[in-house]
DSSP file (Angstrom, degrees, kcal/mol; ACC not computed):
  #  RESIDUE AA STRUCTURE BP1 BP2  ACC     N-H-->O    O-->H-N    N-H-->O    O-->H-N    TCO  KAPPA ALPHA  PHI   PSI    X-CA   Y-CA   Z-CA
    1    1 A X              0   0    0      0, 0.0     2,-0.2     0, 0.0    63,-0.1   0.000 360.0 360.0 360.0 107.7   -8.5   -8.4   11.6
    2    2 A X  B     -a   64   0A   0     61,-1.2    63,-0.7    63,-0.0     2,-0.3  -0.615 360.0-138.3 -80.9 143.4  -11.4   -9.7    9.2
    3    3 A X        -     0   0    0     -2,-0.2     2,-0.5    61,-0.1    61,-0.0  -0.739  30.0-138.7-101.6 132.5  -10.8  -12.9    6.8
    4    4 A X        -     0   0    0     -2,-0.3     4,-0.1     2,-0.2    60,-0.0  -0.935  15.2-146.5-130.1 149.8  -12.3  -12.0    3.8
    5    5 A X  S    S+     0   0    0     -2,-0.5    -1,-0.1     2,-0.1     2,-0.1   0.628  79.0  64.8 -79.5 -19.2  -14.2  -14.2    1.9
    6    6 A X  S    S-     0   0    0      1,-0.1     2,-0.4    -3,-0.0    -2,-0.2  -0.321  91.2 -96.3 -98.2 163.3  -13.1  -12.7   -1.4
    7    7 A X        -     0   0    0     -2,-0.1     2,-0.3     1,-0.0     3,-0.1  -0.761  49.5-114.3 -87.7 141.1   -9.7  -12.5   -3.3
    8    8 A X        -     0   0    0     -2,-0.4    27,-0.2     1,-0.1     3,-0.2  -0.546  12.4-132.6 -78.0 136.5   -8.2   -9.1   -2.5
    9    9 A X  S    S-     0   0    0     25,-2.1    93,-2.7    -2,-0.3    94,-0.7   0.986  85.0 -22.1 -21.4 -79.5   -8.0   -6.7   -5.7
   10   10 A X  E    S-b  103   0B   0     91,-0.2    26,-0.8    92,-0.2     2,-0.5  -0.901  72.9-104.0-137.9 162.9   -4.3   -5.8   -4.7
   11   11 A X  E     -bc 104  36B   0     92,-1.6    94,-5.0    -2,-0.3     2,-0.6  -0.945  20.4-154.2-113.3 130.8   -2.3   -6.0   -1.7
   12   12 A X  E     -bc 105  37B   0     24,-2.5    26,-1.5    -2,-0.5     2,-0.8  -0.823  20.2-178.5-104.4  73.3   -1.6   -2.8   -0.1
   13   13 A X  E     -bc 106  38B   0     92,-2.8    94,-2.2    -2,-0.6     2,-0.3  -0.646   6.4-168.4-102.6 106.7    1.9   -3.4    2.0
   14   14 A X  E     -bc 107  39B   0     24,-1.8    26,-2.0    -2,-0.8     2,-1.0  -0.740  13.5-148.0 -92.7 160.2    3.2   -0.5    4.2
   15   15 A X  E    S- c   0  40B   0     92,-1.3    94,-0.2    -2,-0.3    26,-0.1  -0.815  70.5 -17.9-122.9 107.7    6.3   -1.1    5.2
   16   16 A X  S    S-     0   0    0     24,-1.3    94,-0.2    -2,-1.0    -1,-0.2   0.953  75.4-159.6  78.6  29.4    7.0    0.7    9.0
   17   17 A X        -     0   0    0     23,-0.3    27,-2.4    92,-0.2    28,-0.4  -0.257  18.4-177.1 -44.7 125.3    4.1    3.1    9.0
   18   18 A X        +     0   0    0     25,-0.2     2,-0.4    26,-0.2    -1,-0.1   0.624  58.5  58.7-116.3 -15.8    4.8    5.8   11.4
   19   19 A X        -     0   0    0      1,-0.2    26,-0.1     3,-0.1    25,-0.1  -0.976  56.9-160.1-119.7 134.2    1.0    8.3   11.4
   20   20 A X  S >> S+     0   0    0     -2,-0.4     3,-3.8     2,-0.1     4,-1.2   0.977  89.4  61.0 -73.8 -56.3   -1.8    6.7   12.2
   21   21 A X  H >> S+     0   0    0      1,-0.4     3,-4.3     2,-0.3     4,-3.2   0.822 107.4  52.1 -21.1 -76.5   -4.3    9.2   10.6
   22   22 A X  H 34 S+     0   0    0      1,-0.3    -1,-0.4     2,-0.2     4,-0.3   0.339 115.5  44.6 -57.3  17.1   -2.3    8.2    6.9
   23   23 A X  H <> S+     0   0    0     -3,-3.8     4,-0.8    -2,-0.3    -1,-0.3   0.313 113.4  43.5-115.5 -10.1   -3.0    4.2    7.9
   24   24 A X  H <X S+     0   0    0     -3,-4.3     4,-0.8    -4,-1.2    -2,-0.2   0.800 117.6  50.2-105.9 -29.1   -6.5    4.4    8.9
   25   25 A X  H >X S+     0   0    0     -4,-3.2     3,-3.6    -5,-0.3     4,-0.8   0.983 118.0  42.9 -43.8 -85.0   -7.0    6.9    5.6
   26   26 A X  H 3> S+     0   0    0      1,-0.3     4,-1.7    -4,-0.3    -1,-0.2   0.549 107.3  53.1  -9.4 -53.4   -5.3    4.2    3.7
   27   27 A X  H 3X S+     0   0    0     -4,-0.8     4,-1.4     1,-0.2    -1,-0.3   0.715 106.9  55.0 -86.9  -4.7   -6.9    1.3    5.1
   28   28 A X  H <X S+     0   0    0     -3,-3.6     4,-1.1    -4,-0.8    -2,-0.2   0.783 108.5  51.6 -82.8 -12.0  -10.6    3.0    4.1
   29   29 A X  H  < S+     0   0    0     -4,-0.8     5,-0.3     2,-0.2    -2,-0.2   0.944 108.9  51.8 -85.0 -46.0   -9.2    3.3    0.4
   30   30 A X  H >X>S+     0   0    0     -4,-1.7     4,-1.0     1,-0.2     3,-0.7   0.773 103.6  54.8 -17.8 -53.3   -8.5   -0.3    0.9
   31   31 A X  H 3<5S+     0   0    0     -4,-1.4    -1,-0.2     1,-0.3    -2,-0.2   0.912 108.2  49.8 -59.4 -52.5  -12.0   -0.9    2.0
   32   32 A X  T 3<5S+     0   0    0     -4,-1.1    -1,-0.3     1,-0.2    -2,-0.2   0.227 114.5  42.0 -93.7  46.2  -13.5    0.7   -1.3
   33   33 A X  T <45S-     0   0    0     -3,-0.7    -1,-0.2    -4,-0.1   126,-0.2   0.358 107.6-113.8-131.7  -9.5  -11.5   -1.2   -3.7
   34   34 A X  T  <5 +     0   0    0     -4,-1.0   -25,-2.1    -5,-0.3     2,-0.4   0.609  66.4 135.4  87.1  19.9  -11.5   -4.0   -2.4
   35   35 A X      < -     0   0    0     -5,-0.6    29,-0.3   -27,-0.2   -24,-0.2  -0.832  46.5-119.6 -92.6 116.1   -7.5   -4.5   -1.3
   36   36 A X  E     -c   11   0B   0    -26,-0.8   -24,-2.5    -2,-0.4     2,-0.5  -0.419  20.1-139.9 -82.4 171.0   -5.9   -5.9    1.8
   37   37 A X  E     -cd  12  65B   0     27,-2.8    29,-1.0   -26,-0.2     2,-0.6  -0.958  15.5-168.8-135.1 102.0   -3.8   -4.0    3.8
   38   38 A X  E     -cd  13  66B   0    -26,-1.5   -24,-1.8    -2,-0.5     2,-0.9  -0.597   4.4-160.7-105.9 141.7   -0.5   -5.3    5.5
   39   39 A X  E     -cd  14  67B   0     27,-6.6    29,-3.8    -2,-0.6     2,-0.5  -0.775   5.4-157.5-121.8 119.0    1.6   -3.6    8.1
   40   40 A X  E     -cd  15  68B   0    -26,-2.0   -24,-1.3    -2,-0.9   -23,-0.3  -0.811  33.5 -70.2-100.8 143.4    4.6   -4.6    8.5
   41   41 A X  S    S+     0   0    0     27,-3.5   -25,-0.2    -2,-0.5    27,-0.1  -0.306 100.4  44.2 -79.6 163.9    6.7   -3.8   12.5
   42   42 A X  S    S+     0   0    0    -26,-0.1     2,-0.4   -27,-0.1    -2,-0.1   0.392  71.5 176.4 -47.2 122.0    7.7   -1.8   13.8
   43   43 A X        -     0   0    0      1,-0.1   -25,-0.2    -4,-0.1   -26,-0.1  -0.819  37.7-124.0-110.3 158.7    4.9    0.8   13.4
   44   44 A X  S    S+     0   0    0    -27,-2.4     2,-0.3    -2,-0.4   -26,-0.2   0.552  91.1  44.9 -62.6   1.2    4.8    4.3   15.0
   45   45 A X  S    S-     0   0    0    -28,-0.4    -1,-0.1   -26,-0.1   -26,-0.0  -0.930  86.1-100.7-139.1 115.3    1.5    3.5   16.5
   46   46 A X        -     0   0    0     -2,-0.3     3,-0.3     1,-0.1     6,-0.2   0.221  31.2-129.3   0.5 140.0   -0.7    0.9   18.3
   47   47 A X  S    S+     0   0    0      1,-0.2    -1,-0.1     5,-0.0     0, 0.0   0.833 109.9  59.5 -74.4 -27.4   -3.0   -0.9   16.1
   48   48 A X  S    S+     0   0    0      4,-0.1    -1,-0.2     5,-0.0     5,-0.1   0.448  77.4 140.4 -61.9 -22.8   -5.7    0.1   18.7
   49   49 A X     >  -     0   0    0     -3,-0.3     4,-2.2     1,-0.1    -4,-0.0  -0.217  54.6-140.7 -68.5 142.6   -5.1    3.8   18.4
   50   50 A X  H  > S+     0   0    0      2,-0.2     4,-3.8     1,-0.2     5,-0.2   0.806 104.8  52.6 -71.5 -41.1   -8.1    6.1   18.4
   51   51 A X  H >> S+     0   0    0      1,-0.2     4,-2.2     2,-0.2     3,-0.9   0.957 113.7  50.4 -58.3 -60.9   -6.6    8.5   15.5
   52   52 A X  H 3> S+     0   0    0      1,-0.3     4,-0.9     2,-0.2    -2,-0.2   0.717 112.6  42.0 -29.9 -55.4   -6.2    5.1   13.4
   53   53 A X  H 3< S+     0   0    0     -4,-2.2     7,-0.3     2,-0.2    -1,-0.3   0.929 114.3  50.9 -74.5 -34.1   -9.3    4.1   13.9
   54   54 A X  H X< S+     0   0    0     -4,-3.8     3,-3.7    -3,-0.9    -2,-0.2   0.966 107.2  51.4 -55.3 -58.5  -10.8    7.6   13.3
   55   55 A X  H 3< S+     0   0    0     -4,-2.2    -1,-0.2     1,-0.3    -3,-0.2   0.845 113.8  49.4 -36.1 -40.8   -9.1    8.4    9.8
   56   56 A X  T >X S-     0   0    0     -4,-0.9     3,-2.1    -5,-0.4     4,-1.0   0.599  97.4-169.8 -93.7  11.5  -10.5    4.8    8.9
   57   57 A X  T <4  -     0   0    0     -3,-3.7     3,-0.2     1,-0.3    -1,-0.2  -0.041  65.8 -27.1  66.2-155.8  -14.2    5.8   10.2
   58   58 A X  T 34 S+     0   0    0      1,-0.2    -1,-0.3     2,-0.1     3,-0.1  -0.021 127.0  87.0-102.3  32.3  -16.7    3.0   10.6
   59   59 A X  T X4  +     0   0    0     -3,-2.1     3,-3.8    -6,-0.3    -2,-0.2   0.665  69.7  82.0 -66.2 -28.9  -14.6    1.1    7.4
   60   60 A X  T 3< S+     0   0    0     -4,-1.0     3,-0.2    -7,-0.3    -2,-0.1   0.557  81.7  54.1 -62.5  -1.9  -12.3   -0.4    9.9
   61   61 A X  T 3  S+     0   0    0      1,-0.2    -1,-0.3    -5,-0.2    -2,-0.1   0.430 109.8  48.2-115.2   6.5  -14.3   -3.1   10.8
   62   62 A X  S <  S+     0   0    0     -3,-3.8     2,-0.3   -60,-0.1    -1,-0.2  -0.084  87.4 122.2-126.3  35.1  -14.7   -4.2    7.1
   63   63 A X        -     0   0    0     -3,-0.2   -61,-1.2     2,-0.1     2,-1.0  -0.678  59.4-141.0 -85.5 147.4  -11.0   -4.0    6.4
   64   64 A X  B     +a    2   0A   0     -2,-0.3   -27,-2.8   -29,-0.3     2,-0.4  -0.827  47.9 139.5-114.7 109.0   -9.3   -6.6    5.2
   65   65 A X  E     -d   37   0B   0     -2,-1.0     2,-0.3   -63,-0.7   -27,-0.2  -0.944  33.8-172.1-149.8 136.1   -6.1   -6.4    6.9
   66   66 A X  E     -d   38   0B   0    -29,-1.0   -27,-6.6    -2,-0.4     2,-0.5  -0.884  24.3-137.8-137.4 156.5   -2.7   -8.1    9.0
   67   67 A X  E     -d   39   0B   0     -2,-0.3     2,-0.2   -29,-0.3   -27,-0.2  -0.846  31.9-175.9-117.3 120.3    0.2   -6.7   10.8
   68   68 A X  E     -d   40   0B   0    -29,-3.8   -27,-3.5    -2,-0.5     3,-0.1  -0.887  27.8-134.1-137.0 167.3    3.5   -9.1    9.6
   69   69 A X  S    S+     0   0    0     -2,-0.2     2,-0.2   -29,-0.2    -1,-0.1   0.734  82.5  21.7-107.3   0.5    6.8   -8.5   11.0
   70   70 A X     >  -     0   0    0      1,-0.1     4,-1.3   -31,-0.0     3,-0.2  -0.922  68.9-122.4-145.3 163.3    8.9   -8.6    7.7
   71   71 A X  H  > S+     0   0    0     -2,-0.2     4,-0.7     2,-0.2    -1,-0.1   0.960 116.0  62.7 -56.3 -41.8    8.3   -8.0    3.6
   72   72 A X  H  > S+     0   0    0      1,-0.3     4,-2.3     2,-0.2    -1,-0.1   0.544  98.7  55.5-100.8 -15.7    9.6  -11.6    3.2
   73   73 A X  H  > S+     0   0    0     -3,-0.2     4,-1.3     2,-0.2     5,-0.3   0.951 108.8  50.6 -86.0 -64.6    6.3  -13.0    5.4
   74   74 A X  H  X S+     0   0    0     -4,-1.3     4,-2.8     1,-0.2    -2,-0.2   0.742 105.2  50.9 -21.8 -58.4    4.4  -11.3    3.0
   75   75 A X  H  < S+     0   0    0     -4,-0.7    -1,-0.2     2,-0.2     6,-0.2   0.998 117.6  42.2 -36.9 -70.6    6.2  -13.0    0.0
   76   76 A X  H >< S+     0   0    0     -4,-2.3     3,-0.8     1,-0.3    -2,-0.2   0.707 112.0  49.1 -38.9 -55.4    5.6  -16.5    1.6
   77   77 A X  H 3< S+     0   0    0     -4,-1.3     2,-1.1     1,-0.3    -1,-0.3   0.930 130.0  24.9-103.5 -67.4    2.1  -15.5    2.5
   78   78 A X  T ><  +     0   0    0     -4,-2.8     3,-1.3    -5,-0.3    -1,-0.3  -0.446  67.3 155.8 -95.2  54.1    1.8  -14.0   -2.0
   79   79 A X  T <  S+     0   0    0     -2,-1.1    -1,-0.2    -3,-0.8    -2,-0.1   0.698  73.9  49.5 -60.6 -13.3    4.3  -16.0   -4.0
   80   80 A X  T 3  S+     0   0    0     -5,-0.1    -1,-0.2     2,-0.1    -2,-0.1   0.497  94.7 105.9 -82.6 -16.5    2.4  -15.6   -7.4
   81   81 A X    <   -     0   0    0     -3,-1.3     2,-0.5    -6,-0.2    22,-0.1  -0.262  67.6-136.1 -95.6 151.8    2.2  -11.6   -6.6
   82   82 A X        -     0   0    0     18,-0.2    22,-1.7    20,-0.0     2,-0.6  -0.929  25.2-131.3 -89.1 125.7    4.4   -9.1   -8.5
   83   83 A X  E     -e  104   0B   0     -2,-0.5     2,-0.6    20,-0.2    22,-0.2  -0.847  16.8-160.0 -82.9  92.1    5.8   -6.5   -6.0
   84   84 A X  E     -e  105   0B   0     20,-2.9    22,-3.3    -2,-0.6     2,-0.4  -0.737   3.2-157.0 -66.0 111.3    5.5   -2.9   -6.8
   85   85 A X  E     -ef 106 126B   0     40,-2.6    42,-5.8    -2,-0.6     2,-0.4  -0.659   4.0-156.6-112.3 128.5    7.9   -0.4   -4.9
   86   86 A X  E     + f   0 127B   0     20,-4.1    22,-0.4    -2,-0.4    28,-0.2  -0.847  30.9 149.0 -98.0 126.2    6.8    3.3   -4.7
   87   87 A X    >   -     0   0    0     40,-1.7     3,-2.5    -2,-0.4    -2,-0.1  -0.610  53.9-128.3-176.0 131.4    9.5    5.4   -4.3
   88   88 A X  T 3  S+     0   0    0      1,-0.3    -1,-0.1    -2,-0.1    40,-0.1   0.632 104.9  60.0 -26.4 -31.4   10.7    9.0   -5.1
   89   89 A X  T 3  S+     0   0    0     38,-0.1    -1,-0.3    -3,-0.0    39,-0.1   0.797  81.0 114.2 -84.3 -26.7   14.0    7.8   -6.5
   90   90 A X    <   -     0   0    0     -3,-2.5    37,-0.1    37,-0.2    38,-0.1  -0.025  55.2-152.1 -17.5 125.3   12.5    5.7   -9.2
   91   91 A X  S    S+     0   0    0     35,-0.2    37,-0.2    36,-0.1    -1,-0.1   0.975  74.6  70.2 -91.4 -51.8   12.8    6.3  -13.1
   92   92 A X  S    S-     0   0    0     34,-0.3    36,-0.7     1,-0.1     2,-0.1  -0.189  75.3-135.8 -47.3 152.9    9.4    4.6  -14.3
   93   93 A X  B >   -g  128   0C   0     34,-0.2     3,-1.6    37,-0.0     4,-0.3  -0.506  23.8-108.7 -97.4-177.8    6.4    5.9  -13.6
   94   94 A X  G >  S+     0   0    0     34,-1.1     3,-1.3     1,-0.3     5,-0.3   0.853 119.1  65.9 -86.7  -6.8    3.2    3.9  -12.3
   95   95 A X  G 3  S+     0   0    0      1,-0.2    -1,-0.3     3,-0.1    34,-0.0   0.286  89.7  67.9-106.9  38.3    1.8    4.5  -15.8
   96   96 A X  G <  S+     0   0    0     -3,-1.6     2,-0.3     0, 0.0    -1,-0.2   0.479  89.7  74.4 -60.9 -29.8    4.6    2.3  -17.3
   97   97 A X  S <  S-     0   0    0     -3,-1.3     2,-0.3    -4,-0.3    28,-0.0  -0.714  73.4-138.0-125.7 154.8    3.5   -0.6  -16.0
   98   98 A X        -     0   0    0     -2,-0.3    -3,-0.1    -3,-0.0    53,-0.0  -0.490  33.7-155.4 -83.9  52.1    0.6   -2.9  -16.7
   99   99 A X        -     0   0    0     -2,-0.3     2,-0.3    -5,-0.3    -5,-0.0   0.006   7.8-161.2 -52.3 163.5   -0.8   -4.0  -13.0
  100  100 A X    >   -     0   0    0    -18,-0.1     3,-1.2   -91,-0.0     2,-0.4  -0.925  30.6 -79.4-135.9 149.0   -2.6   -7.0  -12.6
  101  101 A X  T 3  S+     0   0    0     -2,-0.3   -91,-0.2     1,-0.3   -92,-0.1  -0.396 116.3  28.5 -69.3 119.0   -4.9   -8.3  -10.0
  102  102 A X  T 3  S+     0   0    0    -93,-2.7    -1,-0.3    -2,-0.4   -91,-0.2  -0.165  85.2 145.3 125.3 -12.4   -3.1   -9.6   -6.8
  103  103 A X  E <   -b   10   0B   0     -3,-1.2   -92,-1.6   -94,-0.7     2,-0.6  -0.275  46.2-132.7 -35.6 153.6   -0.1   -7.2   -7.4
  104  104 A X  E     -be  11  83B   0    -22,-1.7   -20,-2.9   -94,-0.2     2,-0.5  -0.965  11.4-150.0-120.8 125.4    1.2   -6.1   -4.3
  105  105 A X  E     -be  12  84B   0    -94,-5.0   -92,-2.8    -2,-0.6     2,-0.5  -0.802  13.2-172.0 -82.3 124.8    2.0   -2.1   -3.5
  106  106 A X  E     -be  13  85B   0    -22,-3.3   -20,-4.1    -2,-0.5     2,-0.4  -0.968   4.7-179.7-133.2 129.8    4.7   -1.8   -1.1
  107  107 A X  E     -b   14   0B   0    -94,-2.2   -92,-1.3    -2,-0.5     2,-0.1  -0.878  22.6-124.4-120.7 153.2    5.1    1.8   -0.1
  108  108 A X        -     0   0    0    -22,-0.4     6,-0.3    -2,-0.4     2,-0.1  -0.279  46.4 -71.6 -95.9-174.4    8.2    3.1    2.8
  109  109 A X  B  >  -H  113   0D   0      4,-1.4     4,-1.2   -94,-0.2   -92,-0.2  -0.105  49.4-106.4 -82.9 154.8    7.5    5.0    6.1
  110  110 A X  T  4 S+     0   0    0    -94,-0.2    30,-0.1     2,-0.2   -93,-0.1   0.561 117.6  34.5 -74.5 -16.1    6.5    8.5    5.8
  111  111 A X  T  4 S+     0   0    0      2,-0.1    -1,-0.1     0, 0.0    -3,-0.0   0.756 132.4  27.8-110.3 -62.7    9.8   10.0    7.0
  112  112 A X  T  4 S-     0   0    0      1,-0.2    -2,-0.2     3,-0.0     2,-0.1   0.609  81.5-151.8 -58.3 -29.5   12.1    7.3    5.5
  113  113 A X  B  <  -H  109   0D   0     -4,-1.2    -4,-1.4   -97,-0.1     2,-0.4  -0.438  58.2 -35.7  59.8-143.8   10.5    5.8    2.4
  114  114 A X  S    S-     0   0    0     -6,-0.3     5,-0.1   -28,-0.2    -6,-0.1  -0.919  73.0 -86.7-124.9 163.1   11.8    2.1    2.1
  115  115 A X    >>  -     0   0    0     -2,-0.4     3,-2.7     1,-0.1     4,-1.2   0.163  28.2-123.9 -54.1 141.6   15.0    0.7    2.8
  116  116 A X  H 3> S+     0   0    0      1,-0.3     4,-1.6     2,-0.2    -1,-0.1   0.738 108.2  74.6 -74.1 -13.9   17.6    0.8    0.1
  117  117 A X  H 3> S+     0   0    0      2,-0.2     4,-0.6     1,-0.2    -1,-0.3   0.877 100.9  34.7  14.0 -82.5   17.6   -3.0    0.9
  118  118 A X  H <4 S+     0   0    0     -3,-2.7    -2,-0.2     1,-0.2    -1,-0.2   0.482 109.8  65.5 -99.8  -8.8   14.5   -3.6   -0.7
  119  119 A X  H  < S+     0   0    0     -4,-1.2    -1,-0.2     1,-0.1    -2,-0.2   0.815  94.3  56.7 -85.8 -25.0   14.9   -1.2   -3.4
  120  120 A X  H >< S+     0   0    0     -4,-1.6     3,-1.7     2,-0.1     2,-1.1   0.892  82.6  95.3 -48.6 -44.0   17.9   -2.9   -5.0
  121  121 A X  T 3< S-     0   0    0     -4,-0.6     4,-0.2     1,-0.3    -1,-0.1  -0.262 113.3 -18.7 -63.9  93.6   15.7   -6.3   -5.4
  122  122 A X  T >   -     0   0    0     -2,-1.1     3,-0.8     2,-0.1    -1,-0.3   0.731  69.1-165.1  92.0  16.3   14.4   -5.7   -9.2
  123  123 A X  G X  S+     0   0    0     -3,-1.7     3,-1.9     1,-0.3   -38,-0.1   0.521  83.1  77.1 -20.0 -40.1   14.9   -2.0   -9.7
  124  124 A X  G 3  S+     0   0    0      1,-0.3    -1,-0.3   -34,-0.1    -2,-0.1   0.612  93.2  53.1 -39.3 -26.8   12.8   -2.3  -12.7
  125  125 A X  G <  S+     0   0    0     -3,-0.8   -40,-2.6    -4,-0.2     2,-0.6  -0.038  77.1 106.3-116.5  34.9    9.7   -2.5  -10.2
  126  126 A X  E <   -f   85   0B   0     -3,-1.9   -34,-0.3   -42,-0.2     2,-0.2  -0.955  52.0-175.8-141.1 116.5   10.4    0.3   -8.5
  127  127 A X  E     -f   86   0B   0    -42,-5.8   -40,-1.7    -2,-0.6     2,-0.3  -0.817  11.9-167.1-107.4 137.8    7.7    3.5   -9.4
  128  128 A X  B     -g   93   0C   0    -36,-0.7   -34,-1.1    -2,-0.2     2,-0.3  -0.879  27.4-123.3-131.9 168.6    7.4    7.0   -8.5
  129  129 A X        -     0   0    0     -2,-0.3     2,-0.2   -36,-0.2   -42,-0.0  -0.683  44.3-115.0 -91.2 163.0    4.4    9.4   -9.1
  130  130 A X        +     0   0    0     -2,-0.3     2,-0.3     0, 0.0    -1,-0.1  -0.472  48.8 168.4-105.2 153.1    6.1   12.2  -11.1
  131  131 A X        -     0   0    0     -2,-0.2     2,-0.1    -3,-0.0     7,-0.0  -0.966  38.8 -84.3-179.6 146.9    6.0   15.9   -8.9
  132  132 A X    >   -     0   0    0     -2,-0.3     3,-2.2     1,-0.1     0, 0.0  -0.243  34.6-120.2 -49.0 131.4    7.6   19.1   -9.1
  133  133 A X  T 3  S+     0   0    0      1,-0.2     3,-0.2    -2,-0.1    -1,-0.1   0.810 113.9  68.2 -52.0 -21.2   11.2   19.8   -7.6
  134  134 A X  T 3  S+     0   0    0      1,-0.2     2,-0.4     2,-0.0    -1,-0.2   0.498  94.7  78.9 -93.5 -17.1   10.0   22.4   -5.3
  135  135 A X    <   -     0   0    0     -3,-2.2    -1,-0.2     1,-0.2    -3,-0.1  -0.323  59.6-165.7 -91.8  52.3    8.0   18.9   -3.4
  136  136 A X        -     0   0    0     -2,-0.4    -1,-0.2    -3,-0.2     2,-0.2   0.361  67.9 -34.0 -30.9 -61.5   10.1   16.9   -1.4
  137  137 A X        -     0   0    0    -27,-0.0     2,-0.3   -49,-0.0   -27,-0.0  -0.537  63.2-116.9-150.9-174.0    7.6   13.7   -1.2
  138  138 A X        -     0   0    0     -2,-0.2     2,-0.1    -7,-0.0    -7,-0.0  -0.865  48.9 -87.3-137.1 171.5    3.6   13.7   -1.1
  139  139 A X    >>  -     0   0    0     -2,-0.3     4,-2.9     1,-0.1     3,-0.9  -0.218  42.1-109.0 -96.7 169.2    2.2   12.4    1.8
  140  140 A X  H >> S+     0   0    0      1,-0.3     4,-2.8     2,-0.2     3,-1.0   0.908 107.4  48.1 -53.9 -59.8    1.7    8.6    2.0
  141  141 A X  H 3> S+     0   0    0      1,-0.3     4,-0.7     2,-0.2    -1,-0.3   0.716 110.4  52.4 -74.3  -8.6   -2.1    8.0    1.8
  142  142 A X  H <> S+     0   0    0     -3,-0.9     4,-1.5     2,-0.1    -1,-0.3   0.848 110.1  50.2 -69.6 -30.7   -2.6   10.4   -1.2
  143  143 A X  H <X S+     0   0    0     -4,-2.9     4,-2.8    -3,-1.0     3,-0.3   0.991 116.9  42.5 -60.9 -58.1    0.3    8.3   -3.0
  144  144 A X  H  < S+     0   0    0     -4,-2.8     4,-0.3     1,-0.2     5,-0.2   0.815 114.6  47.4 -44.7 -31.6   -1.8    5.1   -2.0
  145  145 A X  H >X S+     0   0    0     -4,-0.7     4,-2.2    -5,-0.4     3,-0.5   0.891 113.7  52.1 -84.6 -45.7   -5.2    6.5   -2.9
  146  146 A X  H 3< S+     0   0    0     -4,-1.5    -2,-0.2    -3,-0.3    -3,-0.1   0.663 117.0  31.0 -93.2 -26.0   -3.6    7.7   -6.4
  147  147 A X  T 3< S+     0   0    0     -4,-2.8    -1,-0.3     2,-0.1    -2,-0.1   0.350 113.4  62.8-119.6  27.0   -1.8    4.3   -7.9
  148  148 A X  T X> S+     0   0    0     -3,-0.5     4,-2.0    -5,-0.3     3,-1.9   0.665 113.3  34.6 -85.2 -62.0   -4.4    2.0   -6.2
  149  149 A X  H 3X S+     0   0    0     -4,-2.2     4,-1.4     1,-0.3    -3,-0.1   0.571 111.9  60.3 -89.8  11.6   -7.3    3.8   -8.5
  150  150 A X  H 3> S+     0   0    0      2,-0.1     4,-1.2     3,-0.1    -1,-0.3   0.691 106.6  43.8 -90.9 -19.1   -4.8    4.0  -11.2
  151  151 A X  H <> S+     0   0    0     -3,-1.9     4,-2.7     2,-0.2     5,-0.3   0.943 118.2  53.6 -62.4 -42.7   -4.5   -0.3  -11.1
  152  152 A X  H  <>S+     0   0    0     -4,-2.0     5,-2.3     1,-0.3    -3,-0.2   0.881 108.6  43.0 -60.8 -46.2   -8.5    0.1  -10.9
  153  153 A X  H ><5S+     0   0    0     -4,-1.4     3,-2.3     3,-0.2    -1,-0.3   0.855 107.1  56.8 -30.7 -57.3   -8.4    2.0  -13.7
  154  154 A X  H 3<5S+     0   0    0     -4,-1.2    -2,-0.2     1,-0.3    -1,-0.2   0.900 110.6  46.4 -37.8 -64.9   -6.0   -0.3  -15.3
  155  155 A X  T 3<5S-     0   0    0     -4,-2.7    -1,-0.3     1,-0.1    -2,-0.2   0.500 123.3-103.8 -70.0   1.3   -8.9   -3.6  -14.6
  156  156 A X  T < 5S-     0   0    0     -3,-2.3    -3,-0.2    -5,-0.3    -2,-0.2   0.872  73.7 -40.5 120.0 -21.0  -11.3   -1.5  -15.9
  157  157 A X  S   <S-     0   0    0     -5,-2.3     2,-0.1    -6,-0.1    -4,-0.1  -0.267  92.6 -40.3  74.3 174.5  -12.9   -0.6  -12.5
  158  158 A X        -     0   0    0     -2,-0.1     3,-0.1  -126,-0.1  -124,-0.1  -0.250  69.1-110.1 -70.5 132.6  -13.9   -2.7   -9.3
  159  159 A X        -     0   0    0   -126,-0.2     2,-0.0    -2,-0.1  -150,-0.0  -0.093  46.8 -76.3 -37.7 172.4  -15.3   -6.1  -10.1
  160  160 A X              0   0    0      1,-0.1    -1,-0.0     0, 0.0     0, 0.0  -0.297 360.0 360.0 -70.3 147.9  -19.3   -6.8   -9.4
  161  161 A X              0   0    0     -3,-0.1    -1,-0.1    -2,-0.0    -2,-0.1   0.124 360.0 360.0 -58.5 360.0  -20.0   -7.4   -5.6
């Protein structure tokens, strides 16, 4: 895990990731945007795993990224952060909202989505990308890749290095 010297963009929270490939993808979008990347347990995979690390390339070693065992360590960790929840059932779309830097994305499990739990807390913050009926879901790290550059968009583009 690299400590990064910098303020993260956004926060990137999966919640119970189960394919590594779509978390090491994920954490390389992370990489160019400048966002850290939290994983919250169980996950379907070793952090150590070879697909995980392949899907993130030679990015992985400039991710900025932690493994937490609940959302609510997260909170503590980002109390100022707004929490945005992707999830099919949602009436807003992500281009409803106004993001702001530090926001936190919290996306569910690739099989599950997230828990109807955490979707109750605020409905109001809770976003879907918009899709055809005939598409049950899209798969997680295009969702991630696709309202992460729509916040970037949002700022503008990525800040100066």
């Amino acid at each position: 895990m690299e400590s990064s010297a910098h303020v993260p963009l956004l926060h990137v929270v999966l919640h119970q990731p189960e394919i590594p490939q779509n978390t090491g993808n994920i954490g390389r979008t992370c990489v160019a945007i400048g966002a850290r990347l939290w994983l919250i347990r169980p996950l379907g995979f070793l952090v150590d795993d070879t697909s995980l690390k392949r899907a993130g390339l030679d990015y992985w070693q400039h991710l900025d990224w932690e493994v937490v065992d609940s959302l609510s360590e997260v909170t503590r960790k980002l109390p100022e952060s707004r929490i945005w929840r992707l999830t099919k059932t949602a009436t807003r779309t992500v281009w409803e909202v106004e993001f702001r830097r530090g926001d936190i994305l919290l996306f569910g499990s690739e099989s599950r989505g997230l828990p109807a739990s955490i979707l109750q807390n605020q409905p109001t913050h809770n976003l879907r990308l918009p899709m055809r009926s005939q598409v049950r879901s899209l798969n997680l790290a295009s969702t991630v890749n696709t309202v992460a550059y729509e916040a970037v968009r949002q700022f503008g583009g990525l800040p100066p290095e």
